[in-house]
TITI-579162 format. One line per field, with one value per residue (C-alpha): x, y, z. Coordinates in steps of 0.05 Angstrom, whole numbers, plus 5000, padded with zeros to 4 digits. Each point is the difference from the previous one (the first is absolute). Layout:
BEGIN
c1: [X|...]
c2: [Y|...]
c3: [Z|...]
//
This chain:
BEGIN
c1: [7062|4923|4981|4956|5055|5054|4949|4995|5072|5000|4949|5039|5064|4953|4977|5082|5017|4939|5032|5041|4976|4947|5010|5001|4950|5048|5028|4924|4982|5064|4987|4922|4986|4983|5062|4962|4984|4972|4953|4938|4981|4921|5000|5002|4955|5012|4989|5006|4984|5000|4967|5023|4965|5016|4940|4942|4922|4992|5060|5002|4925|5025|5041|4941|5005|5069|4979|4945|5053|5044|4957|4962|5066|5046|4938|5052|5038|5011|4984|5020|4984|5045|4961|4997|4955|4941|4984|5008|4935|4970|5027|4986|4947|5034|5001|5059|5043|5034|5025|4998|5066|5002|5062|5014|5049|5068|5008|5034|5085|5054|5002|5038|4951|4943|5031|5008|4941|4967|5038|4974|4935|5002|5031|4936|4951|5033|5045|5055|4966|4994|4955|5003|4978|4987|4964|4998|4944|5009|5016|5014|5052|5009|5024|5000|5051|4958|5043|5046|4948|4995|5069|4996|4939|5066|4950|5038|4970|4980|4960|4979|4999|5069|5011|4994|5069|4985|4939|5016|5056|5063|5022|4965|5050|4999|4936|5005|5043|4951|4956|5010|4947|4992|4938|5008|4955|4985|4990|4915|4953|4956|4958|5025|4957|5038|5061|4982|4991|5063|5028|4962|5023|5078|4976|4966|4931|4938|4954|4927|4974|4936|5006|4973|4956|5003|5077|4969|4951|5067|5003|4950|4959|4930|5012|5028|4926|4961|5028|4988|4932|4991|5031|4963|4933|4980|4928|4964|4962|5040|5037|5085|5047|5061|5064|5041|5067|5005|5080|5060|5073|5001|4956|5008|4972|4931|4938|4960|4939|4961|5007|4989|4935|4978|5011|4968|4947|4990|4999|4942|4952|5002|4989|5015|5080|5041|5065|5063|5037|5070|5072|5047|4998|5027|4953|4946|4974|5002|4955|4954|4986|4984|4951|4969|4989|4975|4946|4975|4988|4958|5057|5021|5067|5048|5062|5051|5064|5048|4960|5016|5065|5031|4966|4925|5009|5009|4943|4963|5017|4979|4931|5000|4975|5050|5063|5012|5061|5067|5074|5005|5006|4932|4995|5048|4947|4948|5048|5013|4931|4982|4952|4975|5046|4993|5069|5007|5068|5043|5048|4987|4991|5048|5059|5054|4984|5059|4965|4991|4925|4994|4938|5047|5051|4953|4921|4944|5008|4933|4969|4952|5025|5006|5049|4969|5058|5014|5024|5041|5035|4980|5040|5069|5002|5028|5017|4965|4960|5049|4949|4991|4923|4947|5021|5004|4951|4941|5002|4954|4927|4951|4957|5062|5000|4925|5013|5061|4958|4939|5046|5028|4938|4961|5067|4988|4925|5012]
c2: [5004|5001|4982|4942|4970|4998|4964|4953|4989|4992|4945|4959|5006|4976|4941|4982|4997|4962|4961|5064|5030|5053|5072|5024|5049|5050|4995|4989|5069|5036|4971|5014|5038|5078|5032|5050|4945|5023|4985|5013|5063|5001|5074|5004|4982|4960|5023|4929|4934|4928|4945|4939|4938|4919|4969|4965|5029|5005|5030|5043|5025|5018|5056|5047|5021|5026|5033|5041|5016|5027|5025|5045|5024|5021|5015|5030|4933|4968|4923|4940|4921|4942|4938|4938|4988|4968|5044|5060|4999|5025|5062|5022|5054|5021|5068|4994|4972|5035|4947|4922|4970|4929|4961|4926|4971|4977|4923|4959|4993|5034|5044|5056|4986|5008|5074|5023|4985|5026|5060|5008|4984|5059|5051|4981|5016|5059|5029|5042|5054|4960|5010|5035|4943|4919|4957|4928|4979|4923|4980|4920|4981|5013|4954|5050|5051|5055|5032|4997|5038|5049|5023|4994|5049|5051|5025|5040|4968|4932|4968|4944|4942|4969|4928|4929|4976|4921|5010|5025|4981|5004|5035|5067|5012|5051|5039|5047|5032|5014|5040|5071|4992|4928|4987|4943|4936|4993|4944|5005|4974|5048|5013|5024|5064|5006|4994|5054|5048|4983|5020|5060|5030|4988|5045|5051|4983|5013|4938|5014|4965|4974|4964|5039|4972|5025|4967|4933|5038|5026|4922|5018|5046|5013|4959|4936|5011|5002|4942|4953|5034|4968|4936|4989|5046|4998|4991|5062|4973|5007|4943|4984|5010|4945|4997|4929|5000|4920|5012|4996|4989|4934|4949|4984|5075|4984|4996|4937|5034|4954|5037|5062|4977|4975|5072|5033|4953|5020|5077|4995|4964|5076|5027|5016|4988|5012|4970|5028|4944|5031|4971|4989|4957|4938|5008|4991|4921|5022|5052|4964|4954|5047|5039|4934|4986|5067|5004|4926|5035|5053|5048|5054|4995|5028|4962|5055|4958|5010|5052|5067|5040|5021|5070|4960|4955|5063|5028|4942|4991|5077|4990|4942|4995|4951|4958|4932|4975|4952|5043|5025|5069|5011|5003|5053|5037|4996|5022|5058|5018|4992|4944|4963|4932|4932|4961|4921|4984|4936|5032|4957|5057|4960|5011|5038|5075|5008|4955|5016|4987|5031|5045|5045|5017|4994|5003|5047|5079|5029|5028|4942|4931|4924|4951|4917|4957|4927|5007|4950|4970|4931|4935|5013|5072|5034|5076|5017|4943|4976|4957|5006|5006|5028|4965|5043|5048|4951|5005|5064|4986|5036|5008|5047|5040|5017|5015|5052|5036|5001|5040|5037|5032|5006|5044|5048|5003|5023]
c3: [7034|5012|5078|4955|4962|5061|5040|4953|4988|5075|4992|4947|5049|5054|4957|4991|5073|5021|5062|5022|5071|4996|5008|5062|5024|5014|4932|4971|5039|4964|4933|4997|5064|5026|5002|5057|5038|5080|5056|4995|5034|5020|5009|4918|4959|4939|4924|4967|5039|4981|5037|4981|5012|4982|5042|4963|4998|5085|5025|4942|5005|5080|4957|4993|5085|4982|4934|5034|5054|4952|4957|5058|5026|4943|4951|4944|4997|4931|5027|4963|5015|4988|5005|4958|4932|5041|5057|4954|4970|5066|5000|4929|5037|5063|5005|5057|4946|4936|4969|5006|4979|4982|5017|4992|5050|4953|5036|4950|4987|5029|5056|4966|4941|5045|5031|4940|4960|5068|4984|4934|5015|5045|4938|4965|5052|5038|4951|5027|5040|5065|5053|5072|5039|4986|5049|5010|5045|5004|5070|4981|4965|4928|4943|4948|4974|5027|5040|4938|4961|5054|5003|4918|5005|5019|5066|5037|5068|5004|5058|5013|5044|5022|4962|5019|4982|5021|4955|4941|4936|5018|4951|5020|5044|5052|4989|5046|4961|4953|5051|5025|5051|5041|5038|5055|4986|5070|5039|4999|4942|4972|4942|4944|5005|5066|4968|4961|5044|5032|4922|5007|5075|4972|4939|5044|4978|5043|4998|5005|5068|4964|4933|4938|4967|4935|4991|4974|4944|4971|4973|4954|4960|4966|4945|5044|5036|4938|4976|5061|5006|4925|5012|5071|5006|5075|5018|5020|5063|5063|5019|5023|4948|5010|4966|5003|4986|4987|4971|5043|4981|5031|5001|5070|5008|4967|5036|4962|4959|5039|5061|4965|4977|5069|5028|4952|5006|5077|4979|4955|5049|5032|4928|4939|4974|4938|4990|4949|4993|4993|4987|4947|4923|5054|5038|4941|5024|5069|4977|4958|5051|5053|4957|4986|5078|5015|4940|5031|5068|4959|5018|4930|4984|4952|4978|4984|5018|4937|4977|5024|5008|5067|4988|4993|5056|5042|4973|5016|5065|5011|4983|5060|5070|5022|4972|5013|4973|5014|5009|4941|4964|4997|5075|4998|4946|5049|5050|4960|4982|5081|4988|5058|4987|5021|4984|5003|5013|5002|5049|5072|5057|5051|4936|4981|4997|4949|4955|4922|5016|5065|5010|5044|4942|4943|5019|4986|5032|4989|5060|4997|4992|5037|4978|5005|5009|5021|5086|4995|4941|4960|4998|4967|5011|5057|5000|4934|4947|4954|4961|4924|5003|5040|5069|5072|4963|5003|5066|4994|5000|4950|5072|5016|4942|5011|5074|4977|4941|5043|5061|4941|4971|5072|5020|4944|4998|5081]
//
């Protein structure tokens, strides 16, 4: 019987035991696993890897440090990205990357149906040849069947970090299992980048000691320039070159345009200042009304919220000075691209460093950045703001912003 068709007669037999326990990933690893499963030896180096990733835009974006780790140390590698349908579009002209592999996470019925449609989402994407080595770079706990999809990519070594059991479904199971290689979580917040480099020592990577800049123009190539360059023509006389993310996941995470406008404002009593509006279709009002408050102060703006890919955006932000912007994946683009980055948080300073929106797990890492957040938090929220709108985040003044980007650009001109 074809590999095809006895998946699929595994998937109706799924479908009839729908309340029955879910495989275990022992018997998950026998069923659709290596066979030659080992440690990972870093004396070696790998023929086939896959990275795979189920983090949104930011964490994802973080990815290219590794990449250009790999990528500079086992130059002969075949190198293959997991990530989901959104954040793929970035990589469509990274040189560090031979193929991007686009997987949606399987979160609906039973838990066996879930393993095994995991299983044969993994058949489609990998075939049978397997790889040498699969990594899995996310440090927080995962909801997702990724680890599943791992051991279905039939990689001989898997690392990755070890799982959040009181986090995730029960019905994973024991994860570990699923790993070859565990790295420890450890008991200190870092940024993601740093977690990456933890990823790479356990893999035997060097990591450069200054941050390349070229990683971030893999997001994008001549043709995403050209076309920002049409949509958004930049004047010719000298003059500072913004880019304002306005989007965030969260509302509570966005800056009000207001503010935006007020900085901005400041800037261009020292001279002259163009402004890309940048964020997602959501973000499209938000947008509109910014670029209407900055064209009243006499300021040029370009809305391009909604309007460019992932790719574009990065291409816009390249052709900045600066980036100011809420947490949010584009921060991580600028990050990338080594911007100079001002990022307005919600995230009080006096809370909790494990926080989803903490600046310590999550903020900018170019070599140039400050972080405005509220010091303390406002009414109703204690360790981080639990509010449904803008809330501890107006607690950052427009008159700091200015201060920030003005220290920002004096540094460099020095």
């Amino acid at each position: 019987m074809r590999p095809r068709n006895l998946l699929r007669r595994i998937v109706w037999t799924a479908n009839a035991i729908r309340h029955r326990d879910p495989l275990s990933p022992r018997l998950f690893l026998r069923l659709f696993g290596s066979w030659r499963r080992r440690p990972w030896d870093s004396a070696k180096a790998p023929r086939r890897v896959v990275i795979l990733r189920s983090d949104e835009i930011g964490d994802t974006a973080t990815t290219l440090a590794l990449l250009a780790a790999m990528r500079l140390q086992w130059p002969k590698a075949v190198i293959h990205l997991v990530v989901k349908p959104g954040p793929a579009a970035m990589f469509h002209a990274a040189s560090t990357v031979d193929r991007v592999i686009e997987w949606t996470p399987i979160t609906e019925g039973s838990a066996p149906k879930r393993q095994i449609l995991t299983a044969r989402q993994a058949l489609r994407r990998f075939r049978l040849r397997g790889y040498d080595l699969a990594v899995l770079p996310r440090w927080d706990f995962d909801d997702t069947p990724v680890r599943y999809l791992a051991a279905a990519s039939r990689a001989r070594s898997i690392v990755g970090f070890a799982p959040v059991p009181e986090r995730e479904p029960v019905w994973f199971g024991d994860q570990s299992q699923l790993l070859t290689d565990e790295i420890e979580r450890g008991d200190t917040p870092l940024l993601t980048v740093g977690q990456l480099r933890r990823v790479a020592q356990r893999l035997g990577l060097d990591w450069p000691t200054a941050q390349n800049p070229s990683i971030g123009h893999e997001l994008f190539d001549d043709r995403d320039a050209k076309r920002v360059a049409e949509m958004a023509p930049l004047p010719s006389a000298p003059g500072l070159i913004v880019a304002v993310g306005i989007g965030a996941r969260d509302a509570k995470r966005q800056w009000p345009v207001e503010d935006v406008s007020e900085a901005m404002g400041a800037l261009a009593e020292a001279g002259p200042v163009t402004v890309q509006i940048l964020g997602g279709a959501v973000d499209a009002q938000r947008a509109e009304r910014l670029a209407q408050l900055l064209r009243q102060r006499g300021i040029a703006a370009f809305d391009l919220a909604g309007g460019l890919t992932l790719s574009e955006s990065a291409a816009a932000i390249a052709r900045s000075d600066l980036f100011l912007g809420n947490d949010s994946g584009l921060q991580h683009i600028a990050s990338a691209i080594d911007l100079p980055i001002v990022v307005v948080t919600c995230h009080p300073a006096s809370g909790s460093p494990w926080s989803d929106n903490a600046p310590e797990r999550f903020g900018p890492w170019s070599a140039r950045n400050v972080v405005l957040q509220p010091a303390t938090p406002s009414p109703d929220c204690t360790e981080e703001c639990v509010a449904g709108k803008p809330h501890c985040i107006r607690q950052v003044r427009a008159a700091d912003a200015v201060a920030a980007i003005t220290g920002l650009l004096q540094g460099a001109a020095s």
